[in-house]
C-alpha positions as CSV (number, residue, x, y, z in Angstrom):
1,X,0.0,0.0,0.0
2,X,0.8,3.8,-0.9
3,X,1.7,5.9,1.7
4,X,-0.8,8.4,3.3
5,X,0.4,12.0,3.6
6,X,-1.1,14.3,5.7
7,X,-3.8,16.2,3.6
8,X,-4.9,12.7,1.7
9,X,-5.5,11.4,5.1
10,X,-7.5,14.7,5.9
11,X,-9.3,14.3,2.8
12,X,-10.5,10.6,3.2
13,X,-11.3,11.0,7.1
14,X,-14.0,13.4,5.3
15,X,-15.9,10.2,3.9
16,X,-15.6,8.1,7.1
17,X,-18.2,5.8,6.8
18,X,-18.7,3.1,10.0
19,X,-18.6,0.3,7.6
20,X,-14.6,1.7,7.1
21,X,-13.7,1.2,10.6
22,X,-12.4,-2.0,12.5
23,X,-11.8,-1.6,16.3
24,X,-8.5,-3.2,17.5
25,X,-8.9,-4.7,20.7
26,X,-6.2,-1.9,21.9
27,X,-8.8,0.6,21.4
28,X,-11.7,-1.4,23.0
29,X,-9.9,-2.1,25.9
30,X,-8.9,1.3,26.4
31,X,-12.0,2.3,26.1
32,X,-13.5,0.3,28.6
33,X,-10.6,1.1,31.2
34,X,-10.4,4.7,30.4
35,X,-14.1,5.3,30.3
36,X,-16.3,2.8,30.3
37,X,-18.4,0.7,27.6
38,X,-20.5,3.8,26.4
39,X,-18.3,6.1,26.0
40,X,-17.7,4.5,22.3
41,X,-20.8,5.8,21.2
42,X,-19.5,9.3,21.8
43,X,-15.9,8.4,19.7
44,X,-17.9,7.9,17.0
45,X,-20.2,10.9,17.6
46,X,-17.2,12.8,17.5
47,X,-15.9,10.8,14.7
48,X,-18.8,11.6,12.4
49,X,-20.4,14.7,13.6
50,X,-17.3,16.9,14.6
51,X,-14.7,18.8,13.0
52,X,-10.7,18.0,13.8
53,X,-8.7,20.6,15.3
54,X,-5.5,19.0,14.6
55,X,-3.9,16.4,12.5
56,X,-0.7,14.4,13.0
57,X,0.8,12.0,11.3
58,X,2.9,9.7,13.4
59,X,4.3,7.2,10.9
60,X,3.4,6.1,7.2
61,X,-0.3,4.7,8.5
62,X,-1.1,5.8,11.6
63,X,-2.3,9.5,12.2
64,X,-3.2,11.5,15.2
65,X,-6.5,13.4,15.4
66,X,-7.3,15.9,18.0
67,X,-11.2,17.1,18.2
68,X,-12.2,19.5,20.8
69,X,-13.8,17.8,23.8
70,X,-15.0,20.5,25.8
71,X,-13.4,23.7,27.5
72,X,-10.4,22.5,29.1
73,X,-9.9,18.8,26.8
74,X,-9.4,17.2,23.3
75,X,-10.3,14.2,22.5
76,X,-7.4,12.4,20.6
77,X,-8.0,9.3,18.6
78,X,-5.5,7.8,16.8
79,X,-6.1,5.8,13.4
80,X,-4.9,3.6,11.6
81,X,-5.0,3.0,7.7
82,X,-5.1,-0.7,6.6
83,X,-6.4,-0.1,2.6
84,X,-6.8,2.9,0.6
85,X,-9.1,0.8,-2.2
86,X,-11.8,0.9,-0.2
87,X,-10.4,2.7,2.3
88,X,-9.8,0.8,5.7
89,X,-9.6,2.5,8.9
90,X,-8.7,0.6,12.6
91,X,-8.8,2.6,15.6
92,X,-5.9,1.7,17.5
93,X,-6.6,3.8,21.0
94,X,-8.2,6.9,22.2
95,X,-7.8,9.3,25.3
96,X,-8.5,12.9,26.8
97,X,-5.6,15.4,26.7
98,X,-5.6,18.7,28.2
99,X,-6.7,21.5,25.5
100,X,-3.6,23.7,26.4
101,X,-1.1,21.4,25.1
102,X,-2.2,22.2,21.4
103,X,-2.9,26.4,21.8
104,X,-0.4,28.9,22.0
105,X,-0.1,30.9,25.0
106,X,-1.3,34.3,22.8
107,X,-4.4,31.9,21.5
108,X,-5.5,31.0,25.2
109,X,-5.3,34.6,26.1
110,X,-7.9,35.3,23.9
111,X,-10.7,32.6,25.0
């Protein structure tokens, strides 16, 4: 498989379906430590119905995506890219991080 750069990646995350998505059992187990059982329903809330704030890519296949949470927290999910033709995505984990790690000190004066 073709590697995924960064705006490719942002363009196909744009036509996430659920029927592209396979759950490692990383992720689900993760989930359920982290969070608890329901809170996948909200992943993929956030998944479909919310726009990233930030994009990284962290190796050939496997990106970063930071959505806001709420005031104070993003939610990051990582993905992974298993096939491009249809694309494949696997979820590979998922956790909270605090919303000031990804603003600049002049942006969080503003808020």
């Amino acid at each position: 498989m073709e590697s995924l750069d960064i705006y490719a990646f942002g363009q196909y995350l744009s036509t996430i379906t659920v029927e592209n998505i396979h759950e490692t059992m990383h992720f689900r187990k993760r989930i359920e430590t982290r969070f608890g059982e329901e809170f996948s329903k909200e992943v993929y809330h956030t998944i479909f119905d919310c726009t990233p704030v930030g994009i990284l890519q962290q190796n050939e296949q496997k990106f970063k995506v930071l959505y806001r949470y709420n005031e104070d927290y993003d939610l990051i999910i990582i993905f992974g890219v298993k096939d491009l033709d249809p694309i494949q995505y696997s979820l590979v984990t998922c956790f909270k991080e605090a919303s000031k790690r990804r603003m600049r000190d002049d942006e969080r004066a503003q808020d």
